[in-house]
GUPA-502112 format. One record per residue: y, x, z of N, C-alpha, C in turn. Coordinates in nm, 3 decimals. Atoms other than C-alpha are relative to their C-alpha. Example, Ala and Ser with C-alpha at 12.3 -4.5 7.8 and 13.67 -1.06 7.14 Angstrom:
2
R     n_yy     n_xx     n_zz    ca_yy    ca_xx    ca_zz     c_yy     c_xx     c_zz
R   -0.119    0.089    0.000   -0.450    1.230    0.780    0.120    0.090    0.000
R   -0.119   -0.082   -0.006   -0.106    1.367    0.714    0.109   -0.077    0.073
% end
This chain:
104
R     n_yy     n_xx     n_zz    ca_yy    ca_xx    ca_zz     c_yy     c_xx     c_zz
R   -0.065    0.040   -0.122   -1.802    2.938   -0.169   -0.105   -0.023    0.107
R    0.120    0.022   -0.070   -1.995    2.913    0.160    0.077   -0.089    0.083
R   -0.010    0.143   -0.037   -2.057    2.636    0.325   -0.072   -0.031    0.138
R    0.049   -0.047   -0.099   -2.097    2.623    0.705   -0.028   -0.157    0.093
R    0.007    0.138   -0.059   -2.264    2.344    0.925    0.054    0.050    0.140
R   -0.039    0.004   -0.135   -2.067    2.284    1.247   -0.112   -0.089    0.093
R    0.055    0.107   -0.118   -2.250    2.157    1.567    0.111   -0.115    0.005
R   -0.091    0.110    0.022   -2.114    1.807    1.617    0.104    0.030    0.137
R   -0.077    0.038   -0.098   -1.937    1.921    1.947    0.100    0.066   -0.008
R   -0.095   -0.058    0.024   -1.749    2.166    1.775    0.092   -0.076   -0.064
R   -0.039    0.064    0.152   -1.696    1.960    1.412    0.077   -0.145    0.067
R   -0.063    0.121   -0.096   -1.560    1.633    1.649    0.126    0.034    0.074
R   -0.148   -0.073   -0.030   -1.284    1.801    1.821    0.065    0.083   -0.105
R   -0.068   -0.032    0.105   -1.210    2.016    1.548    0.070   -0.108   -0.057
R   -0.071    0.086    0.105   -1.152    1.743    1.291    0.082   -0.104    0.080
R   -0.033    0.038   -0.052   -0.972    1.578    1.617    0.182    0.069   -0.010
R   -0.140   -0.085   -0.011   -0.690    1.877    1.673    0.034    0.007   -0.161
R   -0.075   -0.002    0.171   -0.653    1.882    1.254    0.095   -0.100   -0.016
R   -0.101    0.107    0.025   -0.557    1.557    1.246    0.137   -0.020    0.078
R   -0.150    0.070   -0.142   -0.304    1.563    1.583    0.060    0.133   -0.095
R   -0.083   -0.077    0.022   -0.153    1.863    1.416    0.049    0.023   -0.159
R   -0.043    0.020    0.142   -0.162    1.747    1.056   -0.064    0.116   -0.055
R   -0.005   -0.078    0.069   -0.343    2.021    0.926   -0.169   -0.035   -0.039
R    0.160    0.042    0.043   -0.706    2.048    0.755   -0.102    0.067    0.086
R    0.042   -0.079   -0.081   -0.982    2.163    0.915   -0.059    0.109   -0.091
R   -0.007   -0.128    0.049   -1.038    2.391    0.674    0.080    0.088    0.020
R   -0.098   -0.164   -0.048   -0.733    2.569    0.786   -0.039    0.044    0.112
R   -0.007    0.008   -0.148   -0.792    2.523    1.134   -0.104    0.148   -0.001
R    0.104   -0.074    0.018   -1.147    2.703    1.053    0.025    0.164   -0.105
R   -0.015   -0.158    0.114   -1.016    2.991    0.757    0.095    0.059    0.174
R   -0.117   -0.068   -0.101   -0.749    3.067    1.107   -0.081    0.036    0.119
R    0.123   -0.014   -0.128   -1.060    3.081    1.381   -0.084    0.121   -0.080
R    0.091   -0.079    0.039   -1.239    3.282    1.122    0.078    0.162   -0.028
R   -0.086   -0.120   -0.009   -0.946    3.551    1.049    0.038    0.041    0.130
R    0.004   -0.021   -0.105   -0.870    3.571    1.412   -0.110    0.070    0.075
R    0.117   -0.054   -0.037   -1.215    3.636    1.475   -0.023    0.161   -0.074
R   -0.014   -0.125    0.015   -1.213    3.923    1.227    0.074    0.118    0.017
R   -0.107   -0.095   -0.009   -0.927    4.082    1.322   -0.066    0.066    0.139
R    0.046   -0.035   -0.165   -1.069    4.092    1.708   -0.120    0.117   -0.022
R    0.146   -0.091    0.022   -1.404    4.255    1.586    0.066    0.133   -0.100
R   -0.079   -0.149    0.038   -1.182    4.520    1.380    0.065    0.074    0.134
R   -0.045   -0.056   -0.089   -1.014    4.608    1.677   -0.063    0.026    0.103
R    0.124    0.025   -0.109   -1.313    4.579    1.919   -0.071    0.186   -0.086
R    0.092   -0.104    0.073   -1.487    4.859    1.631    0.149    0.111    0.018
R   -0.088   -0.100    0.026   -1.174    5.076    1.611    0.034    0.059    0.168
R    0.019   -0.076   -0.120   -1.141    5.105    2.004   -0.080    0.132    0.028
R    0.184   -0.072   -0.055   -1.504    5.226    2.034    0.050    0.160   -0.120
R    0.019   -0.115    0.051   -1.416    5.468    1.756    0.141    0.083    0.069
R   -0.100   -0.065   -0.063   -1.087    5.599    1.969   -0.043    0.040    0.096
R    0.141   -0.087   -0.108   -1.326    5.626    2.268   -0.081    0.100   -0.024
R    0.093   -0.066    0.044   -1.541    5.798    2.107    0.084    0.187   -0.048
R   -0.048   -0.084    0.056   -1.279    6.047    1.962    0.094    0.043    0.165
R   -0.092   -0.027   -0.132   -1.086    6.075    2.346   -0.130    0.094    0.075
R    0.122   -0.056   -0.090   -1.484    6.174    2.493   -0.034    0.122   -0.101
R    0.004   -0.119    0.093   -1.519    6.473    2.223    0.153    0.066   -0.017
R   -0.116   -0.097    0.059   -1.146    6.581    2.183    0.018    0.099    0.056
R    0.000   -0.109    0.008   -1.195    6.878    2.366   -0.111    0.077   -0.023
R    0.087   -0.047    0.075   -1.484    6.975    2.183    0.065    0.036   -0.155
R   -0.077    0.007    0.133   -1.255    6.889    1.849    0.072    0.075    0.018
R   -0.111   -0.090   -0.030   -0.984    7.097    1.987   -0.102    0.150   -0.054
R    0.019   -0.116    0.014   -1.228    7.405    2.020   -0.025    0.029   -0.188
R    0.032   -0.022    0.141   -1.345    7.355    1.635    0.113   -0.050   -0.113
R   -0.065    0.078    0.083   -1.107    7.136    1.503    0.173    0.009   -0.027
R   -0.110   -0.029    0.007   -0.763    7.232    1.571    0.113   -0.001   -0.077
R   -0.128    0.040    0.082   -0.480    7.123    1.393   -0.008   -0.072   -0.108
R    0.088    0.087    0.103   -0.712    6.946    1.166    0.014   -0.140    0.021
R    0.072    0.127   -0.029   -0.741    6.607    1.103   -0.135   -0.065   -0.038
R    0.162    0.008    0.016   -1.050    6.445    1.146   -0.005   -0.190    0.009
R   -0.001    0.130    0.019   -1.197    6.119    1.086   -0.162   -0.026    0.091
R    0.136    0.015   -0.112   -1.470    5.956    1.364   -0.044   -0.140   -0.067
R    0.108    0.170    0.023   -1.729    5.646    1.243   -0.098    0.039    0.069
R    0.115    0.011   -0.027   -2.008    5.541    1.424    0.009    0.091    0.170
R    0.009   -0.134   -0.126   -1.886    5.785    1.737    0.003    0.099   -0.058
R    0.027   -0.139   -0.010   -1.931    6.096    1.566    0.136    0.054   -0.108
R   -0.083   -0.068    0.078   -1.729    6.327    1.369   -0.067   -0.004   -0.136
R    0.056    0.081    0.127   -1.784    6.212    0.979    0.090    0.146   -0.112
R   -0.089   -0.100    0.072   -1.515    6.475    0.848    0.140    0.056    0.046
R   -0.125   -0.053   -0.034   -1.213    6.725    0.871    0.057    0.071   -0.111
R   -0.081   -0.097    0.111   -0.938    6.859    0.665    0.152    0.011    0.096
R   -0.139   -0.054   -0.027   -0.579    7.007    0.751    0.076   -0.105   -0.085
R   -0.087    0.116    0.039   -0.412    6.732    0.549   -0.042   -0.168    0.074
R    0.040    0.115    0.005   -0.419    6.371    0.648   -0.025   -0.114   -0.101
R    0.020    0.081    0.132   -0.376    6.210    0.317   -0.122    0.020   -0.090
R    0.142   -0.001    0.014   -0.667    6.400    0.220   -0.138   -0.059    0.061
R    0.071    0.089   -0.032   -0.857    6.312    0.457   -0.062   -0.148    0.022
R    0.053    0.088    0.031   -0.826    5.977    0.410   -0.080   -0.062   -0.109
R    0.081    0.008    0.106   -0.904    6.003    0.078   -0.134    0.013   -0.023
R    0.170   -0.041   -0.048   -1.242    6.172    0.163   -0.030   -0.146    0.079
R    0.056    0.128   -0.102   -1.300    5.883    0.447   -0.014   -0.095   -0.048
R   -0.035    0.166    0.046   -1.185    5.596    0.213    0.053   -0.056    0.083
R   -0.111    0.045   -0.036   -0.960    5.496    0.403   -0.045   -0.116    0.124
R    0.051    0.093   -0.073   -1.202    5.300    0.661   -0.033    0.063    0.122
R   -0.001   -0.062   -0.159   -1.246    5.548    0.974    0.125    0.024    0.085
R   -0.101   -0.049   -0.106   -1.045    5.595    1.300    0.007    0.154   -0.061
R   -0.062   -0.128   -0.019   -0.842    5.908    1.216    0.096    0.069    0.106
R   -0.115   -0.018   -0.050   -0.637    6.118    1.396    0.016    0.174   -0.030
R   -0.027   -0.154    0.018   -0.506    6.503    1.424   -0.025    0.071    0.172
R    0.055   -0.095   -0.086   -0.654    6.703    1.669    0.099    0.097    0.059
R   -0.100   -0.020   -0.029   -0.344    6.820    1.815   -0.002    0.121    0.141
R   -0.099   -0.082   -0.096   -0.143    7.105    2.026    0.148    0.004    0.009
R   -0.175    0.006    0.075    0.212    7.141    2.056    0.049    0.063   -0.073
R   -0.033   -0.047    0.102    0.370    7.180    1.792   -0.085    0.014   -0.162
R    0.097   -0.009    0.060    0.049    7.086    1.588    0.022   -0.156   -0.091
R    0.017    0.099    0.008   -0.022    6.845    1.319    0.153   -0.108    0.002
% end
């Protein structure tokens, strides 16, 4: 288990709002800390939708009807299925399908 020292100007109001709201501050803190990761997932998954909006007509010329999976900014992999491809990706990159009408 880890074990985190608060500054006292945090750890003083914290253990202030626990008590007015009846709850522990261990929750208070597991709910500041999931909040926080959720933001930084969605903060990383933007950047990789950016990243896939500033190349998609580069992906179009190669990639076409494919789906493809972007980490890090770049193009990581492509296949014509999506279920494959996630499988290849593990299931942890921005995907999408490289689309026309009627595509994908």
């Amino acid at each position: 288990m880890l074990s985190i020292d608060l500054r006292p100007e945090l750890s003083e109001p914290l253990e202030l709002d626990a008590q007015e709201l009846n709850r522990s501050v261990h929750e208070l803190v597991n709910e500041a800390v999931e909040h926080y990761l959720r933001a930084r997932q969605q903060e990383k998954l933007n950047q990789e939708i950016a990243a896939y909006e500033a190349m998609h007509s580069q992906l179009k010329q190669k990639h076409l009807g494919r789906w493809v999976a972007i980490h890090d900014g770049r193009l990581v992999d492509s296949d014509a299925d999506g279920a494959t491809l996630y499988t290849h990706a593990g299931g942890i990159w921005a995907q999408s399908c490289v689309n026309s009408p009627g595509s994908c």
